[in-house]
Chimera marker file (.cmm) of the C-alpha trace (Angstrom):
<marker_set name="trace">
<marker id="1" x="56.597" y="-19.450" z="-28.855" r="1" g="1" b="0" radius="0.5"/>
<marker id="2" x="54.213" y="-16.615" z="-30.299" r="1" g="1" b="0" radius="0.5"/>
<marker id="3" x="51.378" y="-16.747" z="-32.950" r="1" g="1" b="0" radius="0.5"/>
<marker id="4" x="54.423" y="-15.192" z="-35.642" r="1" g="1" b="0" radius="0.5"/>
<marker id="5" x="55.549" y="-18.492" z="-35.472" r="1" g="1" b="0" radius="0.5"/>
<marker id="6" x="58.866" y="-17.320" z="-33.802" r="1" g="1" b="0" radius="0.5"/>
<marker id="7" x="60.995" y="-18.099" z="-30.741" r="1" g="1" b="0" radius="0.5"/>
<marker id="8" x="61.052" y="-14.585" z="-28.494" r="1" g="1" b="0" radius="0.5"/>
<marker id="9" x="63.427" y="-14.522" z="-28.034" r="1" g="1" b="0" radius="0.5"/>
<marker id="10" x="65.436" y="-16.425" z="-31.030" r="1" g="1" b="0" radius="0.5"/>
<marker id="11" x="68.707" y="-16.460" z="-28.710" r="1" g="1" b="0" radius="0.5"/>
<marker id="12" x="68.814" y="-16.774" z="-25.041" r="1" g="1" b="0" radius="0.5"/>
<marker id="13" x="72.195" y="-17.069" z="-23.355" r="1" g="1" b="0" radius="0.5"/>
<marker id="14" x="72.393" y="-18.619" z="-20.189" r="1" g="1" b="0" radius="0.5"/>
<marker id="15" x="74.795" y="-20.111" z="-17.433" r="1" g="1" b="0" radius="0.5"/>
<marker id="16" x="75.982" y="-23.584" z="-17.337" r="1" g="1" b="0" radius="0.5"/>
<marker id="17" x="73.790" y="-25.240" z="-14.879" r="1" g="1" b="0" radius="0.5"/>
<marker id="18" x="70.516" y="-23.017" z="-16.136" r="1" g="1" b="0" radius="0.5"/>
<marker id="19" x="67.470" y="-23.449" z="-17.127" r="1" g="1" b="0" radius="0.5"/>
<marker id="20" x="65.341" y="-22.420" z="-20.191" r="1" g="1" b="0" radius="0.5"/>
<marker id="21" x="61.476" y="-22.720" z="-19.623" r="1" g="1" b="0" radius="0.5"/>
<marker id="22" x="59.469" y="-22.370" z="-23.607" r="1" g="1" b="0" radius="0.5"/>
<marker id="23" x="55.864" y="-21.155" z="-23.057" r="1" g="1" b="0" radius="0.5"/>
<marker id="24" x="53.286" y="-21.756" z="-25.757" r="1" g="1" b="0" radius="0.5"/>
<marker id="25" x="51.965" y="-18.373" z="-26.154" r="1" g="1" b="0" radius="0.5"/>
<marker id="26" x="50.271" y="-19.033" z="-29.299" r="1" g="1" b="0" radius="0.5"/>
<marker id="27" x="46.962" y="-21.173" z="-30.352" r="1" g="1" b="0" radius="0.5"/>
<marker id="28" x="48.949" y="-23.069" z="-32.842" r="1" g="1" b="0" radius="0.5"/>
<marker id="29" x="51.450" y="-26.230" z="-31.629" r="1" g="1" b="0" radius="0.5"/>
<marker id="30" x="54.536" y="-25.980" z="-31.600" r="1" g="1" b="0" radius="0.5"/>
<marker id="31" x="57.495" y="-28.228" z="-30.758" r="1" g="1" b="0" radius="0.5"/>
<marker id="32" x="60.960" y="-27.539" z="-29.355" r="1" g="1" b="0" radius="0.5"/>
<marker id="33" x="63.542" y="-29.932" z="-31.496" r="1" g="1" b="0" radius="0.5"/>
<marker id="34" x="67.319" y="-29.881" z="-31.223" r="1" g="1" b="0" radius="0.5"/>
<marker id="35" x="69.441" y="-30.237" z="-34.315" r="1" g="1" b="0" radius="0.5"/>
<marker id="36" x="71.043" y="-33.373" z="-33.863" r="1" g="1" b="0" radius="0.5"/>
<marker id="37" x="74.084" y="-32.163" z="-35.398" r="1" g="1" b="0" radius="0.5"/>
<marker id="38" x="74.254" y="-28.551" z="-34.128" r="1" g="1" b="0" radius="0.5"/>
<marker id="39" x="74.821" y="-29.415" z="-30.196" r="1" g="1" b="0" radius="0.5"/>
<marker id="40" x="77.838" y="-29.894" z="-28.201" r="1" g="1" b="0" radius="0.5"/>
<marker id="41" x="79.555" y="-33.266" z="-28.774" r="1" g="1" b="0" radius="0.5"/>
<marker id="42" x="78.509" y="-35.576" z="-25.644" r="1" g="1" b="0" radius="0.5"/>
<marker id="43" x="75.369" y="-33.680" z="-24.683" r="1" g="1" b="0" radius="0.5"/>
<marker id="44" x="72.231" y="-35.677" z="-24.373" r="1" g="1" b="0" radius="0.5"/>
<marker id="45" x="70.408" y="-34.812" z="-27.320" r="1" g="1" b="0" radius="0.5"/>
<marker id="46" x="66.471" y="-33.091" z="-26.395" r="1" g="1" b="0" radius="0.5"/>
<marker id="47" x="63.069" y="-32.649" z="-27.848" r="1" g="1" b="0" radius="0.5"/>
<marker id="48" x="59.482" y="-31.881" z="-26.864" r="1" g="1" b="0" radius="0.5"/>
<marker id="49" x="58.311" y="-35.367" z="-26.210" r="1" g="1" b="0" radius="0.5"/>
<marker id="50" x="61.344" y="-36.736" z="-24.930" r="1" g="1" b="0" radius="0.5"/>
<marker id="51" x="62.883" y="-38.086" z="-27.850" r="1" g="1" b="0" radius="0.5"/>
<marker id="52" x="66.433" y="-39.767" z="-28.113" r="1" g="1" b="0" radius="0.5"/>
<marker id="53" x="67.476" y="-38.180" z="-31.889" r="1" g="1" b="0" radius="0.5"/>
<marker id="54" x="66.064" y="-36.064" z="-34.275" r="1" g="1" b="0" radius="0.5"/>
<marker id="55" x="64.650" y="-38.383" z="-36.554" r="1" g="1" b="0" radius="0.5"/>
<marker id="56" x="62.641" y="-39.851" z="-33.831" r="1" g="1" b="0" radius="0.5"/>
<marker id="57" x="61.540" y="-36.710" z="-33.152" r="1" g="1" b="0" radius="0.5"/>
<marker id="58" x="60.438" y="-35.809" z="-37.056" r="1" g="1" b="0" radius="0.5"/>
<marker id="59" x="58.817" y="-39.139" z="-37.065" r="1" g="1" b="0" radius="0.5"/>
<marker id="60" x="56.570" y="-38.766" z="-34.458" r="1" g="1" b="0" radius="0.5"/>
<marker id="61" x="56.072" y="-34.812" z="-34.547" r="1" g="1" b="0" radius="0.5"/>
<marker id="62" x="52.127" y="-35.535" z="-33.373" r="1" g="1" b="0" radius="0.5"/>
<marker id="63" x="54.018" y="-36.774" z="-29.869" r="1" g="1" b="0" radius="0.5"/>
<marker id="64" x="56.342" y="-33.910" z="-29.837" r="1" g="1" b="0" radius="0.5"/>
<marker id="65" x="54.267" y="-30.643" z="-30.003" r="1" g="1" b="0" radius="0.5"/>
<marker id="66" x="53.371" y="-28.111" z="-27.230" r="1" g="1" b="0" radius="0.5"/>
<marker id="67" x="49.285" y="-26.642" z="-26.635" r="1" g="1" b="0" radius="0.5"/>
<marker id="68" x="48.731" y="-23.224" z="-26.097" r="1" g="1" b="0" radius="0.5"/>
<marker id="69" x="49.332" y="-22.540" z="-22.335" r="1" g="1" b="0" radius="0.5"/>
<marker id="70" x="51.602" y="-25.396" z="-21.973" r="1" g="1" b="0" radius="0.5"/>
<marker id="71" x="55.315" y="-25.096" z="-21.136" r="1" g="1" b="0" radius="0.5"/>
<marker id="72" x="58.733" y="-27.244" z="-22.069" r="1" g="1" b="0" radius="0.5"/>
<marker id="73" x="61.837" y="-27.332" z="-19.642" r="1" g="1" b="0" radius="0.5"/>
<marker id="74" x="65.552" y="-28.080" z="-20.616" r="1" g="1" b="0" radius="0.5"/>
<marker id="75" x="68.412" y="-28.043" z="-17.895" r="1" g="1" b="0" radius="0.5"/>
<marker id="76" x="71.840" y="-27.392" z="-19.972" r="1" g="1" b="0" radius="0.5"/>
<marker id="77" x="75.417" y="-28.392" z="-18.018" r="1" g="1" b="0" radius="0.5"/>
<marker id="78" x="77.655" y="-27.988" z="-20.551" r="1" g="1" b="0" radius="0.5"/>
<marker id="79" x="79.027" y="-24.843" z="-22.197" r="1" g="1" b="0" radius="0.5"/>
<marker id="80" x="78.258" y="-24.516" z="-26.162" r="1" g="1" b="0" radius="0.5"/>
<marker id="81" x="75.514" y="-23.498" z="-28.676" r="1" g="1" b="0" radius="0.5"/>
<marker id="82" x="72.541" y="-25.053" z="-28.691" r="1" g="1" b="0" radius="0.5"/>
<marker id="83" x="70.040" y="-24.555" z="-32.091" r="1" g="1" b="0" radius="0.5"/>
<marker id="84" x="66.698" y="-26.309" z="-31.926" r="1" g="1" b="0" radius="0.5"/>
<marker id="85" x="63.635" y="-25.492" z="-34.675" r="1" g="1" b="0" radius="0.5"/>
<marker id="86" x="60.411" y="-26.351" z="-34.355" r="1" g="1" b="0" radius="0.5"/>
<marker id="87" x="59.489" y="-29.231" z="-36.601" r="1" g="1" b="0" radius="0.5"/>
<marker id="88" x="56.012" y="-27.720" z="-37.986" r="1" g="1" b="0" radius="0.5"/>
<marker id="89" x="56.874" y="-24.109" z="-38.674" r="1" g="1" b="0" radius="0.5"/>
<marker id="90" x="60.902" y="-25.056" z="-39.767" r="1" g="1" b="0" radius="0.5"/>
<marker id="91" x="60.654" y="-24.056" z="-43.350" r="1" g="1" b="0" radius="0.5"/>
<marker id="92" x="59.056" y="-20.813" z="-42.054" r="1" g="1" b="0" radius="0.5"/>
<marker id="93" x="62.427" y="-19.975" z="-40.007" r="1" g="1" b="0" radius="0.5"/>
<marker id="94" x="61.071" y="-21.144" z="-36.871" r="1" g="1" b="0" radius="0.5"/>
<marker id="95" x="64.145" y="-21.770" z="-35.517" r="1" g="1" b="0" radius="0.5"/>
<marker id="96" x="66.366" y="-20.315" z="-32.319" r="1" g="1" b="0" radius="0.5"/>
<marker id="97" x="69.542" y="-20.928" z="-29.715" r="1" g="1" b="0" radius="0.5"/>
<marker id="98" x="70.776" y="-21.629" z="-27.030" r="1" g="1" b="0" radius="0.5"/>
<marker id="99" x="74.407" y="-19.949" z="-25.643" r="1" g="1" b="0" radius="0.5"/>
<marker id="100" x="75.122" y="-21.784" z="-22.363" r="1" g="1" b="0" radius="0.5"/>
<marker id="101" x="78.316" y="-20.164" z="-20.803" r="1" g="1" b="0" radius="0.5"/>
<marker id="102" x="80.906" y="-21.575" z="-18.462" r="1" g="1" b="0" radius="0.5"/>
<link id1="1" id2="2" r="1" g="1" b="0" radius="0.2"/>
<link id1="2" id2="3" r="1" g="1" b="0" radius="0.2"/>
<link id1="3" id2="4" r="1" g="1" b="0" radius="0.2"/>
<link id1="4" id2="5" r="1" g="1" b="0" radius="0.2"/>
<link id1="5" id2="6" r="1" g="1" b="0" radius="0.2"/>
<link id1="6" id2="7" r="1" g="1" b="0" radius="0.2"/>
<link id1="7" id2="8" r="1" g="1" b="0" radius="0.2"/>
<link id1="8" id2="9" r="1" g="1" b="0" radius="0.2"/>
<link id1="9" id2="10" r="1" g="1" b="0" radius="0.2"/>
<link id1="10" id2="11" r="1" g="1" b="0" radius="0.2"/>
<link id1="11" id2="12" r="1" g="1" b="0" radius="0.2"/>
<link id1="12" id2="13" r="1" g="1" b="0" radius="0.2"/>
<link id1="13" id2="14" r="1" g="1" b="0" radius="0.2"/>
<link id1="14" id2="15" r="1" g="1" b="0" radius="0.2"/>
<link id1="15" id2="16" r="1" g="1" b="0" radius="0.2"/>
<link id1="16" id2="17" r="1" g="1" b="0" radius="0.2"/>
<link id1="17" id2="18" r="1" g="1" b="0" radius="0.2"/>
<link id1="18" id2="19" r="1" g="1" b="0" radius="0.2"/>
<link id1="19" id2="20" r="1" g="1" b="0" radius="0.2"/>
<link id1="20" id2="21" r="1" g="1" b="0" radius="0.2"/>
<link id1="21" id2="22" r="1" g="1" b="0" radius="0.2"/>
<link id1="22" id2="23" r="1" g="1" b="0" radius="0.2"/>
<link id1="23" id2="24" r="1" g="1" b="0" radius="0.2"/>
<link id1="24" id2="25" r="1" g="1" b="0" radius="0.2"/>
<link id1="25" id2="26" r="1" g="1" b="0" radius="0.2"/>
<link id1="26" id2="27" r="1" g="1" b="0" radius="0.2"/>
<link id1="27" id2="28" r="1" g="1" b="0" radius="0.2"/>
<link id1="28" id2="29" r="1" g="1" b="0" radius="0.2"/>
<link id1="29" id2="30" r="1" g="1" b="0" radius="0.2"/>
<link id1="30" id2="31" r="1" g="1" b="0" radius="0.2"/>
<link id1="31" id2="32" r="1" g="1" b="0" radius="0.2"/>
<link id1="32" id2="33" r="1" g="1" b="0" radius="0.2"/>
<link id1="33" id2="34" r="1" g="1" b="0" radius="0.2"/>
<link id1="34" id2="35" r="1" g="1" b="0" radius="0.2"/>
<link id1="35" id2="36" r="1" g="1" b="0" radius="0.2"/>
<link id1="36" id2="37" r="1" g="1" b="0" radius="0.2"/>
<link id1="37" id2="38" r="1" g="1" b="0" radius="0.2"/>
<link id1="38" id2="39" r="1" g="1" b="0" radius="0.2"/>
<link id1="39" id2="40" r="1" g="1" b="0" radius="0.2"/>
<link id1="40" id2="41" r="1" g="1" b="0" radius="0.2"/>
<link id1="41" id2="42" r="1" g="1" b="0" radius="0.2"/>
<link id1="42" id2="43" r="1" g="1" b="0" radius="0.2"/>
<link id1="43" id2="44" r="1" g="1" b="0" radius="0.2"/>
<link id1="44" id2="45" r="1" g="1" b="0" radius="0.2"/>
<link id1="45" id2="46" r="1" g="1" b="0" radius="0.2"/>
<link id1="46" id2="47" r="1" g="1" b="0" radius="0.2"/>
<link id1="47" id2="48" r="1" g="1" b="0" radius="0.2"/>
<link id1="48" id2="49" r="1" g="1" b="0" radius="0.2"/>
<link id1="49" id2="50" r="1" g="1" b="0" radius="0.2"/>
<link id1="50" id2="51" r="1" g="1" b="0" radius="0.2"/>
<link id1="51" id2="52" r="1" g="1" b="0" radius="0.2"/>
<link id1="52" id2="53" r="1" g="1" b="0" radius="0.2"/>
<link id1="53" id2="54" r="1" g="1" b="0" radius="0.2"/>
<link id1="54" id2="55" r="1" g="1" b="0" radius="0.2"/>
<link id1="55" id2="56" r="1" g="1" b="0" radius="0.2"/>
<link id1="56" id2="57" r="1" g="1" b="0" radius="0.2"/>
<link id1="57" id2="58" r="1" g="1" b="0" radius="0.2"/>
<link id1="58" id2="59" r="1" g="1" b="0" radius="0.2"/>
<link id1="59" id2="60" r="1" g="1" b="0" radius="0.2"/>
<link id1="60" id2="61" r="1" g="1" b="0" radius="0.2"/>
<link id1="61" id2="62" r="1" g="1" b="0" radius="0.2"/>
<link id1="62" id2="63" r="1" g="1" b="0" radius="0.2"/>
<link id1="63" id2="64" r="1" g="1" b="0" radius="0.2"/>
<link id1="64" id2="65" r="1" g="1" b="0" radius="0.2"/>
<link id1="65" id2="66" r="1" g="1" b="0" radius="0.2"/>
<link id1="66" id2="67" r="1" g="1" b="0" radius="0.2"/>
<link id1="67" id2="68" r="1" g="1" b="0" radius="0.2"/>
<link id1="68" id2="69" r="1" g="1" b="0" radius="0.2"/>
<link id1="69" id2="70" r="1" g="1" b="0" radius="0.2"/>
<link id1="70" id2="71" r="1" g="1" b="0" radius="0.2"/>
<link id1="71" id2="72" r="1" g="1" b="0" radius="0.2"/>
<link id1="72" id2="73" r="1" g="1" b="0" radius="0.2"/>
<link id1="73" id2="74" r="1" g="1" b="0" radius="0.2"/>
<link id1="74" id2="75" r="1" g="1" b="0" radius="0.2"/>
<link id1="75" id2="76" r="1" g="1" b="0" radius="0.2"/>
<link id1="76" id2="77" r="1" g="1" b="0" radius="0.2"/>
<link id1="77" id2="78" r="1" g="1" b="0" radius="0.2"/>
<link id1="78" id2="79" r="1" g="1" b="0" radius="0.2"/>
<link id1="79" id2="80" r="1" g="1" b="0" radius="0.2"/>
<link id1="80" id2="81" r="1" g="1" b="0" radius="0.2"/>
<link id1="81" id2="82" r="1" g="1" b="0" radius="0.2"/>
<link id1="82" id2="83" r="1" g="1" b="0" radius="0.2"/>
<link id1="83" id2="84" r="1" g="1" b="0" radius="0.2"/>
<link id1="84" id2="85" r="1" g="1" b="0" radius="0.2"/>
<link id1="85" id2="86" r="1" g="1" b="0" radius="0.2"/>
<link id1="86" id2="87" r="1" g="1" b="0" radius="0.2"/>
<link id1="87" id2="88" r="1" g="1" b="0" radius="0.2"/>
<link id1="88" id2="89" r="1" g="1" b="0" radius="0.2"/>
<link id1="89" id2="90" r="1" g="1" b="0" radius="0.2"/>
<link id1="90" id2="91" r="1" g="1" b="0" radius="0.2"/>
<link id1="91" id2="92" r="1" g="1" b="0" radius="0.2"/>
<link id1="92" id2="93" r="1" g="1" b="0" radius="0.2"/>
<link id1="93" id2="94" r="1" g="1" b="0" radius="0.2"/>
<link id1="94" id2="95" r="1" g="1" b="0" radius="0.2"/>
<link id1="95" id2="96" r="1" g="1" b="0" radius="0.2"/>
<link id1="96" id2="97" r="1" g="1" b="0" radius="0.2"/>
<link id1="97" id2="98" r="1" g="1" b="0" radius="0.2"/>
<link id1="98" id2="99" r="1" g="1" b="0" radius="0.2"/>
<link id1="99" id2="100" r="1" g="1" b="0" radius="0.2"/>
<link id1="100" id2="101" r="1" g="1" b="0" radius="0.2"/>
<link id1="101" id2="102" r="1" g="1" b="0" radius="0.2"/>
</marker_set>
């Protein structure tokens, strides 16, 4: 996360099983939200702050958002795209993915 208000990078492939670690290089918040819609069927759905769904998650956006210096963690297992946005910066194309591969 970087002070253009971009993911770097905006796609990151990765192996089934891996692990994508989101930094907060930047002295703005900013929050890591999946698209609700836009993951694999039967994956559990993730968000900075833990929430179940995406409207949780735009609800509470105060809960969901990452300081400077801090650092998110999500542990994918099954193959597919992944797009997540973050909820502040959205309409400014904040937005990346996530390829896991078999």
């Amino acid at each position: 996360m970087t002070t253009a208000r971009r993911y770097e990078p905006a796609t990151v492939t990765i192996k089934k099983g891996g692990t994508v670690t989101f930094s907060n290089d930047s002295e703005e918040p900013h929050s890591v939200t999946a698209y609700e819609g836009r993951i694999p069927a039967d994956t559990r759905y993730f968000s900075t702050g833990d929430f179940s769904t995406e409207e949780q998650a735009r609800d509470n956006v105060a809960e969901t958002l990452v300081q400077n210096g801090d650092t998110f963690e999500i542990t994918l297992t099954k193959p597919g795209v992944y797009e997540y946005f973050c909820i502040p910066h959205e309409s400014q194309g904040m937005k990346g993915e996530i390829v896991v591969e078999s």
